[in-house]
C-alpha positions in Angstrom: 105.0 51.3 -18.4 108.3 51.7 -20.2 107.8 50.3 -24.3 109.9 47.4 -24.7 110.4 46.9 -28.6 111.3 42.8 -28.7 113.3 43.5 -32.0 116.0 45.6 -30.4 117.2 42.8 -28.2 120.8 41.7 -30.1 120.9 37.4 -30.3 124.3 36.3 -30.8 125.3 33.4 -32.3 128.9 32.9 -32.7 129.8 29.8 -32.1 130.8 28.4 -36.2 128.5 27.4 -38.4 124.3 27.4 -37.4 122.1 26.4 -39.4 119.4 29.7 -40.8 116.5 27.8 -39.8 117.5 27.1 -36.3 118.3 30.2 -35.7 115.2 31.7 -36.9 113.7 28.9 -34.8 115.4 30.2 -31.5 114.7 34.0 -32.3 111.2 33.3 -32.9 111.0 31.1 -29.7 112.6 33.7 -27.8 110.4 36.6 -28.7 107.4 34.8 -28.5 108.1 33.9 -24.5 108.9 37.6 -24.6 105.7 38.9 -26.0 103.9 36.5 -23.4 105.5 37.8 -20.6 105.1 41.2 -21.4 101.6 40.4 -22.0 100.9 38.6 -18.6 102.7 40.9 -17.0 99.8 44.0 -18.4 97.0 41.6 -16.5 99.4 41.1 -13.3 99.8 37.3 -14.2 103.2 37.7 -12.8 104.0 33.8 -11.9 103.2 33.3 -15.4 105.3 36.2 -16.5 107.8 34.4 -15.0 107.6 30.8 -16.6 108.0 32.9 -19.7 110.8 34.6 -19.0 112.5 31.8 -17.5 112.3 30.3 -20.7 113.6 33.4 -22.1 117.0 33.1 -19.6 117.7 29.3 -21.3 117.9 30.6 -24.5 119.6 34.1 -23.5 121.2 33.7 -20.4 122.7 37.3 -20.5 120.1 38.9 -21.8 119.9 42.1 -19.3 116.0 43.0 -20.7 114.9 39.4 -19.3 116.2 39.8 -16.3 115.0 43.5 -15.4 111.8 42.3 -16.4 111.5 39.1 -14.1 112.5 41.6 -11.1 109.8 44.0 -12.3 107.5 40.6 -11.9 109.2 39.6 -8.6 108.8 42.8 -7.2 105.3 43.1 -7.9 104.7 40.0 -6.1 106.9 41.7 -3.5 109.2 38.8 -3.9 112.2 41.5 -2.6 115.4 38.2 -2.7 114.5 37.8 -5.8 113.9 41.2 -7.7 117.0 42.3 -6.0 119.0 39.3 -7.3 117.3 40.2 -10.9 117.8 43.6 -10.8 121.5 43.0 -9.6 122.2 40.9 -12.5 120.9 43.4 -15.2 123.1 45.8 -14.1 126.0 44.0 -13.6 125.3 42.9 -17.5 124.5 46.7 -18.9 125.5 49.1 -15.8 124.7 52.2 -18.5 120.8 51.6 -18.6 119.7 53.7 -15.8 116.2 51.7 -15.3 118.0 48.7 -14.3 119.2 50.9 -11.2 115.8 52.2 -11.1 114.8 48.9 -10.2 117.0 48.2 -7.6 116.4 51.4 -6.0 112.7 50.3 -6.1 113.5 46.9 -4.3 114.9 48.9 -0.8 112.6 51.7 -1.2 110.1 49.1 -0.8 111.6 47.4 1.7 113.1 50.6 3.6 116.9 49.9 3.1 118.1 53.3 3.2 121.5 52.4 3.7 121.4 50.3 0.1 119.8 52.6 -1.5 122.5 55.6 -0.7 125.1 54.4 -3.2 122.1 53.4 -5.4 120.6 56.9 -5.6 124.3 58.3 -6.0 124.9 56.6 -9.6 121.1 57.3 -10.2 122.1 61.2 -10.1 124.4 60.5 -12.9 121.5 60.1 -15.1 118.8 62.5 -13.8 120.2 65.3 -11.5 116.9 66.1 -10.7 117.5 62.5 -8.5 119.6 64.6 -6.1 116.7 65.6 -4.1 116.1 61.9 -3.5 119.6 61.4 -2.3 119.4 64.6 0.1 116.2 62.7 1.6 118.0 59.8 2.5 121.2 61.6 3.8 118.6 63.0 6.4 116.4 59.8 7.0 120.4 58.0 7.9 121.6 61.0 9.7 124.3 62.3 7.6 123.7 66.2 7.5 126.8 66.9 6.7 126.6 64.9 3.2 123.1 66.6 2.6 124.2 70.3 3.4 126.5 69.6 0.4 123.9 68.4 -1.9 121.5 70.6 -1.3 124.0 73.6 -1.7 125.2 71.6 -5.0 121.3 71.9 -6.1 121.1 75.9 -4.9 123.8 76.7 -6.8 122.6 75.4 -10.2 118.5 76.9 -9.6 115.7 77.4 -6.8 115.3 74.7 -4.4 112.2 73.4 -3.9 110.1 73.3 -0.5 110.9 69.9 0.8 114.7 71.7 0.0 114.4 74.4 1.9 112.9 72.4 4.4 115.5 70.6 4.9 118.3 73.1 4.6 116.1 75.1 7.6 116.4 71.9 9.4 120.5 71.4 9.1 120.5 75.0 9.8 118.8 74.6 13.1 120.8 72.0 14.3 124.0 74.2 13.9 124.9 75.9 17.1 125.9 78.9 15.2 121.8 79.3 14.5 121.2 83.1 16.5 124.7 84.0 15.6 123.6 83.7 11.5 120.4 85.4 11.8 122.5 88.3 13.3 125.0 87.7 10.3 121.9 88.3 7.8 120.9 91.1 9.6 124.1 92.9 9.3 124.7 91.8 5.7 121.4 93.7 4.8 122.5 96.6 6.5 125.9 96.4 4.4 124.2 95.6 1.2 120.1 96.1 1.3 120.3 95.5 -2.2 121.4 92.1 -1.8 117.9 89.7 -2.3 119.1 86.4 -1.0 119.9 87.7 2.3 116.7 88.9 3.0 114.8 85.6 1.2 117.0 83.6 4.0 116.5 85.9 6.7 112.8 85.5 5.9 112.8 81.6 5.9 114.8 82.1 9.4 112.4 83.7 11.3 109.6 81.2 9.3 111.4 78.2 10.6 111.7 79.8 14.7 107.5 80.9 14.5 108.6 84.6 14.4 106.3 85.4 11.7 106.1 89.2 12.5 109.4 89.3 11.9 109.2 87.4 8.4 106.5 89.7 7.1 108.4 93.3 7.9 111.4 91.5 6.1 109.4 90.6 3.3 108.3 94.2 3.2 111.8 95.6 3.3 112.4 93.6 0.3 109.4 94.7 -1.2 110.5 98.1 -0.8 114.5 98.3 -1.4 114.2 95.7 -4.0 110.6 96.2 -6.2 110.9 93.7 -9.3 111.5 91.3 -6.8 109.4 88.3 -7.4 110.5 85.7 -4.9 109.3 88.0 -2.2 106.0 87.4 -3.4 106.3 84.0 -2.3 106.1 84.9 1.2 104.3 87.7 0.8 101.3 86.0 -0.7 101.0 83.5 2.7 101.1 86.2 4.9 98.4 88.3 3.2 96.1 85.4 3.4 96.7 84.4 6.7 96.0 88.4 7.2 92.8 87.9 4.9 93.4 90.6 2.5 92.0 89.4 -0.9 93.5 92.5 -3.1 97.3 91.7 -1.6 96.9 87.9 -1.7 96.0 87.9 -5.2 98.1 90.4 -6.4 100.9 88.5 -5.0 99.6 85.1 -5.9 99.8 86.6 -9.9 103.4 87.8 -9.9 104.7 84.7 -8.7 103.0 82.6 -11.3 103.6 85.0 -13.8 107.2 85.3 -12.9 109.8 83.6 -15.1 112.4 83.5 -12.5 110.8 81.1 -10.2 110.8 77.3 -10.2 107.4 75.2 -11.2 107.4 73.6 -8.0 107.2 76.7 -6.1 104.8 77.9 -7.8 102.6 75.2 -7.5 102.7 75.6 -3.6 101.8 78.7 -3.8 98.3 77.8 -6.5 97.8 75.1 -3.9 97.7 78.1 -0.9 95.5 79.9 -3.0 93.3 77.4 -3.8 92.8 76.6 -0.6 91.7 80.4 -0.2 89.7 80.5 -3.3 87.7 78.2 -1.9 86.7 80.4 1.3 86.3 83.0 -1.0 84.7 81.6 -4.6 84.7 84.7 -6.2 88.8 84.2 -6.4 88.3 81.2 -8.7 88.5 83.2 -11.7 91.3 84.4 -10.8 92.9 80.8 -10.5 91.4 80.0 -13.9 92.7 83.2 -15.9 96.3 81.9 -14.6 96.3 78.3 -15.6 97.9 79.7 -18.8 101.2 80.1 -16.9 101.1 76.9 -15.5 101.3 74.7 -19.3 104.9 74.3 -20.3 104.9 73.4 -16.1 107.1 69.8 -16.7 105.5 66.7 -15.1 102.5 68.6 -13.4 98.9 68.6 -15.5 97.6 71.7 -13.2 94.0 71.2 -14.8 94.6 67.3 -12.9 95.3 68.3 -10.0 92.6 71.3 -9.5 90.0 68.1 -10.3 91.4 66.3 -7.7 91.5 69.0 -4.9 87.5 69.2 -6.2 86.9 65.3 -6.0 87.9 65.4 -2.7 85.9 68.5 -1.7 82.9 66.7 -3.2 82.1 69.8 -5.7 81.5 67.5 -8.5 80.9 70.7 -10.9 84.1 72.1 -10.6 85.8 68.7 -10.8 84.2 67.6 -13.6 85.5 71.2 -15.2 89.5 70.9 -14.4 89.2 66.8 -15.0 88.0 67.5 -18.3 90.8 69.7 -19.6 93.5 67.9 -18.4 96.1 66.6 -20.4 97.4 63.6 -18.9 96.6 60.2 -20.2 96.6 57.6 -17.2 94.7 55.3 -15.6 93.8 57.5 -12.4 92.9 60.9 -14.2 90.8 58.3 -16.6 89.0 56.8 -13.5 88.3 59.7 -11.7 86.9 61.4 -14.8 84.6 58.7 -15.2 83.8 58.4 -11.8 82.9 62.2 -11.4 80.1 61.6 -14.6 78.8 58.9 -13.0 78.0 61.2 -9.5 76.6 63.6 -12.8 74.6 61.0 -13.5 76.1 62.0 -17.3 75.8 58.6 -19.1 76.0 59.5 -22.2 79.4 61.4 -21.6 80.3 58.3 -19.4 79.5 55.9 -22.2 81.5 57.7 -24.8 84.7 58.3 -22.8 84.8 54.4 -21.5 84.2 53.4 -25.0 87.6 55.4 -26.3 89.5 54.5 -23.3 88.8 50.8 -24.0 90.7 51.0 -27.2 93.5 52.5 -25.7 93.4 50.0 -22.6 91.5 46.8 -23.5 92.7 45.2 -20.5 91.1 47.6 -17.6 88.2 46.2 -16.3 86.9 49.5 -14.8 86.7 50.8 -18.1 84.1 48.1 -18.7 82.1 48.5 -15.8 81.7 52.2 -16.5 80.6 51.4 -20.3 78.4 48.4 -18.9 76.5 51.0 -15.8 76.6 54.1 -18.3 74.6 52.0 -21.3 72.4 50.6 -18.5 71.5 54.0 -17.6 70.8 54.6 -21.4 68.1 51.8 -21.5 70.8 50.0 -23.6 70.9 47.0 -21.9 72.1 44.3 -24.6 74.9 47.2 -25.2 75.6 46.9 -21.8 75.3 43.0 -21.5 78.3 43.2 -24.3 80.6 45.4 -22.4 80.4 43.8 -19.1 80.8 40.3 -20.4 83.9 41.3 -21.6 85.6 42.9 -18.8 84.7 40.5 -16.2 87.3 38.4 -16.7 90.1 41.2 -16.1 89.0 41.6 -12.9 91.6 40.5 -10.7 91.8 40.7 -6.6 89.1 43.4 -6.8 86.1 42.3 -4.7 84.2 45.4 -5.0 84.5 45.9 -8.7 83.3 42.1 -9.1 80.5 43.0 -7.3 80.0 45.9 -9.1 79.7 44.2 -12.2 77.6 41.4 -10.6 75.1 44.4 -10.0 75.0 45.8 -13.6 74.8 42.1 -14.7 71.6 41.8 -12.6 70.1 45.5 -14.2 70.6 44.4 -17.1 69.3 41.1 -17.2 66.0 42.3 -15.4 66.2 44.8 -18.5 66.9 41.8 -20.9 64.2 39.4 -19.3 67.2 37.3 -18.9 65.8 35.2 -15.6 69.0 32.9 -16.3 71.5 35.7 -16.4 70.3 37.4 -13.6 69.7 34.3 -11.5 74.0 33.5 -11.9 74.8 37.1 -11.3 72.4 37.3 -8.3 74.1 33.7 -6.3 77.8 35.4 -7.3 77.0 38.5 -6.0 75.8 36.6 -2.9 78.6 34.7 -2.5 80.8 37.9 -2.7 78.4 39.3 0.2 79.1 37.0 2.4 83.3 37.2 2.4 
């Protein structure tokens, strides 16, 4: 969630002569309907949300904040008219503040306007370049290649594309009649100029993209050979060893590329996620994965340690995704759940009860967070503890049947532990109610 500082807004009053006390009046009134908004907004009490912003709008009624932030609300209702209208107006107030395009963007993502979002995503890349890659996508989803092939030779010229990138260049490239007729061009350029690498790097992707994957690998090794501190050859020199099931080659070319300097985050986080996927065929390689994370730290907007817990949630290895989840960096609500989630298939309570305790002061509002502090103190004996914690959080559950009756069940524990017959009796007809939908 982006911070939004109330104190920053600018209120303007220039109409003669006000009196101090009014104004202060207005300005208080004002950020108070803010604050509330904002506030409803963090428990998804958008209609609310809206009343107070609304009231916002009569005292500010060019205010470009108040309206981004009632099409942030509209939207999450997937009220689509009006967030569009919202978002519209907020940048037609402040065209410079890139989120307000943001949210537009957001409204026919959503609802799959790829035609409205074209021009959208266009001004977009004037703020993030990185944005191009979304407008290459939707050049291809409406069918104009010829506007992609520009963008994506735009982005090749300036660094490495990434997969989905090449991808699609392979895919432009394919629908070119002059397909053969360029893999004979490549060929001959090598033979001009074998010390030419991105010849042979596109030759390679050629014969990927037509199944000729004989053909890729002896490429690959001609680069190998003619060109040695070659690292990008690595990255298809690493596939094909582990397709071939040779361990010593696959690893050793699985190191230089995430060693290399030369080659883009993204790419190398295919290739740990090829890897991986071999590592866990053969366990012994797992070292090797974790005596390489090192590389993977100044990696911008990818917490490696994250996602190597989640590829070992969703094997089921608890062990190993309690491990990674532990030393990841990131902060939000999903890495928080499944780390809490993976101690309670540990059956680690204590570890569980700590965490959800420090978590709560940084989200007070998450009832999950409670639950987990409310079922880990159960677990400990500590029921009145545990009684604490899950009266508090029940009322943030919102539209979530199976955390309600989650907490109906550690309400029940609880209370048996409590001799609470009153407690558990009222938890008990909920959670039979809930049952029965």
């Amino acid at each position: 969630m982006k911070k939004i500082i109330a104190f920053l807004f600018l209120f303007q009053f220039s109409f003669g002569q006000v009196n101090p006390e009014e104004v202060e009046t207005t300005q208080n009134e004002f950020e108070n309907n803010f604050y509330e908004a904002l506030k409803q907004k963090a428990i998804e009490n958008y209609d609310k949300a809206i009343v107070a912003l609304e009231k916002c709008l009569q005292k500010e009624p060019n205010n470009p904040e108040v309206h981004y932030q009632l099409g942030v609300n509209y939207l999450n209702q997937k009220n689509y008219v009006e967030a569009e209208n919202a978002f519209q107006k907020a940048v037609d107030l402040e065209p410079k503040q890139r989120w307000y395009w943001n949210g537009l963007y957001d409204v026919y993502y959503q609802t799959k306007n790829f035609n409205k979002s074209i021009p959208i995503v266009e001004k977009l890349t004037t703020f993030d370049v990185n944005m191009k890659e979304d407008l290459v996508s939707l050049y291809m989803t409406t069918q104009q290649f010829d506007k992609a092939k520009m963008v994506i030779e735009d982005i090749e010229s300036k660094g490495t594309l990434t997969k989905a990138m090449e991808m699609y260049q392979m895919q432009i490239q394919n629908m070119q009649k002059d397909v053969k007729p360029k893999v004979g061009d490549l060929e001959q350029a090598i033979k001009i100029n074998p010390k030419a690498e991105q010849h042979y790097i596109d030759l390679i992707y050629q014969y990927s993209a037509t199944n000729q994957e004989g053909k890729a690998f002896e490429t690959a090794l001609i680069l190998e050979k003619e060109i040695p501190n070659s690292d990008m050859v690595h990255v298809s020199l690493v596939k094909f060893y582990i397709n071939d099931n040779n361990i010593s080659k696959a690893t050793e070319s699985y190191k230089r590329v995430v060693k290399s300097t030369k080659i883009d985050f993204k790419i190398k986080h295919r290739v740990l996620n090829e890897y991986l996927i071999f590592a866990t065929k053969n366990p012994q390689l797992l070292t090797e994965i974790d005596n390489t994370l090192t590389y993977f730290d100044n990696s911008v907007g990818m917490d490696v340690n994250k996602e190597l817990g989640k590829f070992f949630y969703n094997k089921n290895n608890f062990e190993l995704a309690q491990k990674y989840m532990e030393k990841a960096t990131s902060n939000d609500m999903e890495t928080i759940d499944l780390l809490l989630n993976i101690y309670d298939f540990n059956q680690q309570y204590e570890k569980m009860v700590k965490k959800s305790e420090e978590y709560i002061d940084l989200f007070p509002t998450k009832a999950n967070l409670y639950y987990y502090a409310g079922k880990g103190n159960n677990n400990l004996k500590n029921f009145k503890k545990a009684k604490d914690f899950l009266e508090m959080g029940i009322d943030y559950v919102i539209d979530n049947p199976n955390l309600e009756i989650g907490f109906c069940k550690q309400f029940i524990i609880c209370a048996e532990g409590l001799s609470d017959t009153k407690t558990k009796q009222t938890y008990q007809k909920r959670l039979d109610a809930l049952s029965k939908k």
